[in-house]
C-alpha positions, 0 to 999 in steps of 0.5 A: 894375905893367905886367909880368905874369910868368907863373911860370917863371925871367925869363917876364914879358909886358907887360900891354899886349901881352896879347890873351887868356888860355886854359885850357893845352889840349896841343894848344896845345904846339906854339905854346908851344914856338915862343914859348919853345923847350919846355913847361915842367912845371906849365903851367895856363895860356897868354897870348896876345899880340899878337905871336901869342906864345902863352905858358905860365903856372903860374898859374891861369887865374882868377888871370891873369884876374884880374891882367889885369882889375885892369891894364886898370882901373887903366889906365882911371883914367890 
């Protein structure tokens, strides 16, 4: 699969367009706001694309991580 949805109603990222994957800090709201209009309740994580959108996530950190990796291995393999 090639979308990663982040755990909000309809938030998905290609992988492909995914450029870093952060620990939610607060200081990071005001990005987020831009790229999805607010900061939703739950936010554990922020992915960051390479549009400069910096999306939140309700999954863990180590879980998109990991997500990520499995994507960019499988990719490799084509």
């Amino acid at each position: 699969m090639d979308i990663l949805w982040l755990g909000y109603n309809g938030l998905t990222v290609l992988f492909a367009d995914v450029v870093a994957v952060l620990h939610y800090q607060p200081a990071l709201n005001g990005r987020i706001t831009v790229a999805y209009g607010n900061v939703p309740s739950g936010v554990q994580t922020v992915v960051v694309t390479a549009q400069g959108d910096f999306f939140p996530s309700r999954w863990r950190v180590e879980q998109v991580r990991r997500s990520w990796s499995i994507w960019r291995i499988q990719q490799s393999h084509h």
